[in-house]
Backbone as a ProteinNet text record, in pm:
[ID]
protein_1_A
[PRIMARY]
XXXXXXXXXXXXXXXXXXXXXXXXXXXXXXXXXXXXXXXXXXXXXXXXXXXXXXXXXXXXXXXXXXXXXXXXXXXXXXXXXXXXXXXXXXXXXXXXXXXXXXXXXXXXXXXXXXXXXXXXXXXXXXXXXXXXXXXXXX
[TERTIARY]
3851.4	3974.4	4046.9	4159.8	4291.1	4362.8	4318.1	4392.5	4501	4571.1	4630.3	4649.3	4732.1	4731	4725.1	4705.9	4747.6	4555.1	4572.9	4419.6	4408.6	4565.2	4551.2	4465.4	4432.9	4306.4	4180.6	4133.4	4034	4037.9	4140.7	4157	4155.9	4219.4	4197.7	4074.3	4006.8	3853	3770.1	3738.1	3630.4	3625.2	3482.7	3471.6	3394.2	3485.9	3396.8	3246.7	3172.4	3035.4	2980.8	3076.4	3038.7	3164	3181.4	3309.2	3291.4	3376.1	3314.5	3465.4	3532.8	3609.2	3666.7	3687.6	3735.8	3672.6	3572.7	3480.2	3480.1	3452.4	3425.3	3378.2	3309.8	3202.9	3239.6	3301.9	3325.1	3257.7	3274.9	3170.1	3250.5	3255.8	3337.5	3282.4	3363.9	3352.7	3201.5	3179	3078.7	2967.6	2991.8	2846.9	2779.7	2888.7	2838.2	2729.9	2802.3	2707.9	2565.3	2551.1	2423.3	2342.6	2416.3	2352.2	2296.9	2337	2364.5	2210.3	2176.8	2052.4	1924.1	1958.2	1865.3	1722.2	1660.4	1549.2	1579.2	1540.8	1587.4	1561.3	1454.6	1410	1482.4	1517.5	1617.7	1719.9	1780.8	1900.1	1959.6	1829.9	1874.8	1836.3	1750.9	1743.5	1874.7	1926.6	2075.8	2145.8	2149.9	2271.8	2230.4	2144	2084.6	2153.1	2140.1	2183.2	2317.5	2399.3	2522.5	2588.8	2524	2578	2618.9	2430.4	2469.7	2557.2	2554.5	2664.5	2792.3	2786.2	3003.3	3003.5	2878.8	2846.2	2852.3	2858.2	2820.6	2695.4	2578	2466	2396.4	2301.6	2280.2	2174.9	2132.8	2137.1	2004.9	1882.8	1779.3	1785.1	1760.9	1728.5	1648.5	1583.3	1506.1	1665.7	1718.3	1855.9	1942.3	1973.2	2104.2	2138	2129.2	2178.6	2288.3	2298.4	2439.7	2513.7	2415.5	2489.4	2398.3	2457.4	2403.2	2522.9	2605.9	2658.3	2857.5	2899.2	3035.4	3087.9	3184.7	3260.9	3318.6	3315.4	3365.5	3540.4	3626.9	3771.3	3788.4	3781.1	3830.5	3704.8	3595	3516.7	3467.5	3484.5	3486.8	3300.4	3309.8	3098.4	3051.2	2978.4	2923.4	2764.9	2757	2659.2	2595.8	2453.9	2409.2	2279	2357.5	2282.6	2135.1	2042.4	1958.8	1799.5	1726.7	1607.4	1523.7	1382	1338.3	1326.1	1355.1	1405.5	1528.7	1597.5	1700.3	1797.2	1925.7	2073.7	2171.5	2296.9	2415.6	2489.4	2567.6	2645.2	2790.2	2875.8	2952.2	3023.8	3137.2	3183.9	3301.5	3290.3	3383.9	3492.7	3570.7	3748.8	3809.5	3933	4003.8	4074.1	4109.9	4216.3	4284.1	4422.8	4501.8	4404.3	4374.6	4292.9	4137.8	4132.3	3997.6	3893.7	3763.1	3712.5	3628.9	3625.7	3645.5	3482.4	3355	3284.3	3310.3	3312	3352.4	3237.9	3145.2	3028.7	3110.8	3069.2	3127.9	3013.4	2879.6	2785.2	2657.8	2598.6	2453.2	2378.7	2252	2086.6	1974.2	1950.6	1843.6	1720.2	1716.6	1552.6	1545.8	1580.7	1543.5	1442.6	1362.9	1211.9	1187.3	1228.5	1250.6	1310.9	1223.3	1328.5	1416.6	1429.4	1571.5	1708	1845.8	1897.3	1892.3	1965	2000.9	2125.9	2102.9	2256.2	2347.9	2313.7	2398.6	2467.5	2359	2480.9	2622.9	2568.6	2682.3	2794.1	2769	2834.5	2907.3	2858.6	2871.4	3040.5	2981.3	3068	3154.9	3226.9	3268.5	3393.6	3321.1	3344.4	3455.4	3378.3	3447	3564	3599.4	3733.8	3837.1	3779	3861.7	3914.6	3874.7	3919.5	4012.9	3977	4095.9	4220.5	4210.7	4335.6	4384.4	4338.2	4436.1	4458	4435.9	4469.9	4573.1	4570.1	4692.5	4808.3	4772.2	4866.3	4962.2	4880.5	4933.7	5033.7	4989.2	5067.2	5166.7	5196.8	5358.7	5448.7
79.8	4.3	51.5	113.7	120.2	-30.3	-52.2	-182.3	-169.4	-13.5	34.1	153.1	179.5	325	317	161.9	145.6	170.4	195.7	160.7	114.2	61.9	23.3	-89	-201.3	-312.2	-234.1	-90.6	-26.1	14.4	65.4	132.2	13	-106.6	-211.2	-246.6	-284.7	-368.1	-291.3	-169.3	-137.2	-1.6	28	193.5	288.4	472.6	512.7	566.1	589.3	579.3	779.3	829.3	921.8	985.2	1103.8	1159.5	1345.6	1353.8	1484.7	1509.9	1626.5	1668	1572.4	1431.2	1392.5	1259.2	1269.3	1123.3	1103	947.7	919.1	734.2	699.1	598.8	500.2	375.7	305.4	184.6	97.4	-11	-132.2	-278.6	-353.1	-388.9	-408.6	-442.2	-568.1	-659.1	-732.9	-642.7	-554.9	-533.2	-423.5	-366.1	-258.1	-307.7	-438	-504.4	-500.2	-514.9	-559.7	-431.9	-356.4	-214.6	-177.4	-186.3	-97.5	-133.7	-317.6	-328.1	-312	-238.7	-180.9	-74.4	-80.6	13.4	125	211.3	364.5	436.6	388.6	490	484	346	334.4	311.8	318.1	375.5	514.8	612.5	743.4	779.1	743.6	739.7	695.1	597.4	574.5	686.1	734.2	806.8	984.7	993.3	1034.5	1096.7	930.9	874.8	916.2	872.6	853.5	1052.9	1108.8	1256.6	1277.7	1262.4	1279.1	1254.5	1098.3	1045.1	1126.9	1122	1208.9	1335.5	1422.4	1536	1555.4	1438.8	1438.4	1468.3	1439.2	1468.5	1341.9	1379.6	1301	1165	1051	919.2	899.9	879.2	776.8	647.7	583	432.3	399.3	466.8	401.9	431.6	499.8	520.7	412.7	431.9	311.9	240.6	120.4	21.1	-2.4	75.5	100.6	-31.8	-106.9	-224.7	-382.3	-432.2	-527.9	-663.3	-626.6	-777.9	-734.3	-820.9	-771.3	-939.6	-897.3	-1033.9	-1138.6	-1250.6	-1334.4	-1343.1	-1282.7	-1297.2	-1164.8	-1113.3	-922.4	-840.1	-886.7	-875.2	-689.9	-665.8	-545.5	-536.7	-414.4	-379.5	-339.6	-453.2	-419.5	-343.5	-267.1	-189.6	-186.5	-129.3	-126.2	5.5	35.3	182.4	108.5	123.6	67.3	170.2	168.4	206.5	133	113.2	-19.2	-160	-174.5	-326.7	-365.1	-229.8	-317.9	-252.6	-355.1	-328.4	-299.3	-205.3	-231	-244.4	-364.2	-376	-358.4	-282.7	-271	-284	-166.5	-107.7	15.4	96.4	250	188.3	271.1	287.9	426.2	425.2	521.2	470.1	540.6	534.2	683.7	648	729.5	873.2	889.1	984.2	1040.9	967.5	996.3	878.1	927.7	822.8	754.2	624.9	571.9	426	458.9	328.6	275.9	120.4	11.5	-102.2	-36.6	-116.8	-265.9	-416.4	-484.4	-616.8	-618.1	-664.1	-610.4	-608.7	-575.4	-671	-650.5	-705.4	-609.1	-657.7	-597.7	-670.7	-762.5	-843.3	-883.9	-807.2	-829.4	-849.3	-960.5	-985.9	-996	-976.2	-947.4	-845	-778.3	-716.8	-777.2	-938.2	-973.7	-1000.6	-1022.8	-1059.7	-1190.7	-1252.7	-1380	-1386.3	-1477.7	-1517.1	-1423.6	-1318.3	-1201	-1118.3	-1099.7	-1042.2	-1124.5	-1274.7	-1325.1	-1365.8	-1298.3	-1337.5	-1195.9	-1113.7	-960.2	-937.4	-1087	-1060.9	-1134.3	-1227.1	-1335.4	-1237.8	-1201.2	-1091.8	-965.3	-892.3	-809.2	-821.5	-963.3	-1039.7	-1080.4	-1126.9	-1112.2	-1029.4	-906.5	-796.3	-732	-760.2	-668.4	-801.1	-897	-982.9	-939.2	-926.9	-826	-743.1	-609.8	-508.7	-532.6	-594.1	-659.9	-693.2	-790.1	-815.7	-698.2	-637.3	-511.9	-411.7	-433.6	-322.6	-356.3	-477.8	-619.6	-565
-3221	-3235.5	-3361.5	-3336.3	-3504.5	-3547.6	-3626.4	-3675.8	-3766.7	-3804.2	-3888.8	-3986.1	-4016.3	-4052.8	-4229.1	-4214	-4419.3	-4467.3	-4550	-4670.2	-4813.1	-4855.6	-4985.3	-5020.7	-4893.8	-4905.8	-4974.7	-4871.5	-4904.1	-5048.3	-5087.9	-5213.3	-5304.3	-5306.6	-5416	-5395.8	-5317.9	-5274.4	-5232.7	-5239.6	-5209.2	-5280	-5276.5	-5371.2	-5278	-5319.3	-5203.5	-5236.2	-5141.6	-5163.9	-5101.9	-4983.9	-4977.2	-4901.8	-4900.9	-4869.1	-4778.3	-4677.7	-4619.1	-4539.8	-4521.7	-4467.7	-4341.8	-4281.8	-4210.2	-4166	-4309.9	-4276.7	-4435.4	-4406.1	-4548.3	-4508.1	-4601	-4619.7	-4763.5	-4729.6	-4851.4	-4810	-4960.8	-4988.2	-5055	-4996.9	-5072	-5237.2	-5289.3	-5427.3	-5450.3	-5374.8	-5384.3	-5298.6	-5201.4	-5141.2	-5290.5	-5339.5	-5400.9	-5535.4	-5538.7	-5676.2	-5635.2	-5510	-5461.8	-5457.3	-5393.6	-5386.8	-5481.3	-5617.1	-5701.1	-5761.8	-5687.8	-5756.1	-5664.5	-5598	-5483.9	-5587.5	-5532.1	-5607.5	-5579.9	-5635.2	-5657.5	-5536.3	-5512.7	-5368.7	-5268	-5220.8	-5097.5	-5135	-5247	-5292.8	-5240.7	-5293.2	-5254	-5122.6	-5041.5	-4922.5	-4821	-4870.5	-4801.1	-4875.5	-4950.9	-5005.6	-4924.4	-4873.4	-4802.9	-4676.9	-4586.4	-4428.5	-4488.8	-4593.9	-4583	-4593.3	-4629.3	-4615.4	-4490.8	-4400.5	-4243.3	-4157.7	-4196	-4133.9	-4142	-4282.3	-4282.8	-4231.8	-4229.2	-4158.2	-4010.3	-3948.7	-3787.1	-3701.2	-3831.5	-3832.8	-3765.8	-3623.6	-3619.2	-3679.1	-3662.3	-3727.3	-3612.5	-3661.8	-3584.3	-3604.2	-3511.7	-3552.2	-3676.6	-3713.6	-3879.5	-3991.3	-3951.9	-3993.7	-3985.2	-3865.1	-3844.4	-3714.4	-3717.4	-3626.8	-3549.3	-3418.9	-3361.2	-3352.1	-3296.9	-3245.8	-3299	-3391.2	-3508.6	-3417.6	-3289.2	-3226.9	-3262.5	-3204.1	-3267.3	-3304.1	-3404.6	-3452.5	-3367.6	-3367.9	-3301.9	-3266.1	-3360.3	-3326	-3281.7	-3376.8	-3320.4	-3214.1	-3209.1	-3163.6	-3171.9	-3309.4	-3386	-3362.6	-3331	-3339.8	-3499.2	-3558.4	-3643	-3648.8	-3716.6	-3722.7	-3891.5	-3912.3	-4047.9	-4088.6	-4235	-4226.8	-4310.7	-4278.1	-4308.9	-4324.1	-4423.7	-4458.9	-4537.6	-4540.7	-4578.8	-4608.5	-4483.3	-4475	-4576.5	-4578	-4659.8	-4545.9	-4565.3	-4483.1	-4526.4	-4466.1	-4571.9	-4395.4	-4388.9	-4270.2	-4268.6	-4164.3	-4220.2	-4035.1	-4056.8	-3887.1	-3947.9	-3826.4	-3849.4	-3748.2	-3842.7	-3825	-3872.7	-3768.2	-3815.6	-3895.9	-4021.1	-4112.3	-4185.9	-4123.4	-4168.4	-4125.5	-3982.2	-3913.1	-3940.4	-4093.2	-4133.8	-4077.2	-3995.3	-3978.5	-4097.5	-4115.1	-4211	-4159.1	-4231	-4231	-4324.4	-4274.6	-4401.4	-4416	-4522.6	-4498.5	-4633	-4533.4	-4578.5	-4646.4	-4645.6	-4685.1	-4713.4	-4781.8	-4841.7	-4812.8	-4776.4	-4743.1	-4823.7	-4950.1	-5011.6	-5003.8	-4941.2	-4927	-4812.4	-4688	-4588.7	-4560.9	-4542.4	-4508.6	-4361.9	-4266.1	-4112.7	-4064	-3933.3	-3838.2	-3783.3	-3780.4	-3699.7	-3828.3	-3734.9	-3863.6	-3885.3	-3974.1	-3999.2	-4043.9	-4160.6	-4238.8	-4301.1	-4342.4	-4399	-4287.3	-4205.5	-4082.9	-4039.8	-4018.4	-3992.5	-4098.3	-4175.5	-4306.7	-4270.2	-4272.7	-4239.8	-4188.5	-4038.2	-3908.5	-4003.6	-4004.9	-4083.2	-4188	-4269.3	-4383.4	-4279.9	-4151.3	-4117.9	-4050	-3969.9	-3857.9	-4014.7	-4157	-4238.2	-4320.5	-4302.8	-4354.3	-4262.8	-4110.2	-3996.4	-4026.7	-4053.9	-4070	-4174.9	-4261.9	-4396.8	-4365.1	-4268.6	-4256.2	-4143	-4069.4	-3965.6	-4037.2	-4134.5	-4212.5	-4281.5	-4357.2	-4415.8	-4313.3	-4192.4	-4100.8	-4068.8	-4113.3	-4038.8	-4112.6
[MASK]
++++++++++++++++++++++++++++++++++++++++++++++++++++++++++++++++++++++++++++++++++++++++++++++++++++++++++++++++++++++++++++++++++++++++++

């Protein structure tokens, strides 16, 4: 789904995390806090996934979660790049032709394979970010 050709939301609220000729991977301003206190190992292990990804490389499931449910209004597919029980949830978009993941929540103590409350926070988080970007396109 294009919800718009703008990204200045992205550019005020979020930072990018990995970048590749026609892909690129950003992080909202609160998920990144979380990240940042991720332990080192699966820190760099996602930073890792996140090359591939912008590479077109492909992604195993110990990698990443195609389909984590989609949002209730926009009904946008959220997905999460994930290695050791930890999550970063987000969903890809085009922007301004670059495809563009917008990981929009962090899970660093995931103590389950299922989700819970952060995903839906996730979803929640991601139907209010396409309304700002709707907005922005008016």
């Amino acid at each position: 789904m294009v919800h718009g050709k703008t990204d200045s939301v992205l550019v005020q609220e979020f930072v990018e995390l990995e970048s590749c000729t026609g892909s690129r991977i950003v992080i909202s301003k609160r998920a990144h806090k979380e990240f940042k206190k991720f332990e080192t190992r699966p820190r760099a292990r996602l930073k890792a996934v996140f090359k591939r990804w912008c590479r077109n490389k492909p992604l195993t499931p110990q990698m990443m979660n195609t389909n984590e449910g989609r949002t209730s209004k926009h009904k946008e597919l959220v997905q999460a790049f994930k290695v050791f029980k930890v999550r970063l949830y987000g969903f890809e978009e085009k922007i301004k032709g670059v495809r563009t993941f917008i990981i929009i929540d962090a899970d660093g103590a995931k103590k389950q394979d299922k989700a819970g409350p952060i995903l839906d926070r996730a979803k929640q988080r991601t139907d209010a970010l396409l309304d700002e970007l709707e907005r922005e396109k008016e």
